[in-house]
N, C-alpha and C positions, 0 to 999 in steps of 0.2 A: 252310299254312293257319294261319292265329292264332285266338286267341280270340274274338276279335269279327268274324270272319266267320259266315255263317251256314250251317247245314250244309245240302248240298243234298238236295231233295225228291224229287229224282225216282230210279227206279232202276236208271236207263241207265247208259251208260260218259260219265265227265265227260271234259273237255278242257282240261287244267292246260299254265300253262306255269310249267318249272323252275326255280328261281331257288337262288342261296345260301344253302341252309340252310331254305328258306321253299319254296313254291310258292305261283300266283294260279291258283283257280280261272277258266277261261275261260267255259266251259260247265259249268251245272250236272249233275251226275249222282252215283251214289251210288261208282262203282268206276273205276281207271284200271286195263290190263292190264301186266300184266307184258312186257320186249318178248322176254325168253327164252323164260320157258314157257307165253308167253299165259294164264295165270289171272289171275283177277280180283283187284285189291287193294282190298277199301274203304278211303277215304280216311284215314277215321279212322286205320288201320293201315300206311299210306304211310310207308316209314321208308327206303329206299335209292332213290335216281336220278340221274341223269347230267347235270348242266347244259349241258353240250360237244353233247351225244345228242339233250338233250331224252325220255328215255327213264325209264320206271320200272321198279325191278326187287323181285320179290316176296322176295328175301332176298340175304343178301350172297355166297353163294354165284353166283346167278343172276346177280348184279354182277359176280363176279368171273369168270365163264367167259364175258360176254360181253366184256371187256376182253384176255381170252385170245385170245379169235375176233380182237381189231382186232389184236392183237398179231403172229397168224398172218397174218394179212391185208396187214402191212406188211412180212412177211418176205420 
């Protein structure tokens, strides 16, 4: 989300899609869920996700054990 976006109004789960460094809101709302520990992130505080995933994660921890899980997963 840049600057000149407008923040959204409502106080649902919004619908982002992930891009480089950026995301585009799709659907407006105030939080996207984490896909590890399911809390909520307000947008505003959106700082780690997955482009490959499509996925948000509420800390880099919760990044980092899911990237474990694909890891185990390919084993």
């Amino acid at each position: 989300m840049n600057k000149f976006e407008r923040r959204p109004v409502e106080a649902g789960e919004a619908k982002v899609e992930f891009l480089d460094g950026d995301f585009r809101i799709l659907r407006p709302g105030a939080f996207v869920r984490c896909a590890v520990t399911g809390e909520p992130i307000p947008l505003d505080e959106l700082r780690y996700w997955s482009v490959d995933w499509q996925e948000a994660y509420s800390s880099p921890a919760a990044s980092m054990q899911r990237e474990c899980e694909r890891r185990e997963a390919r084993s």
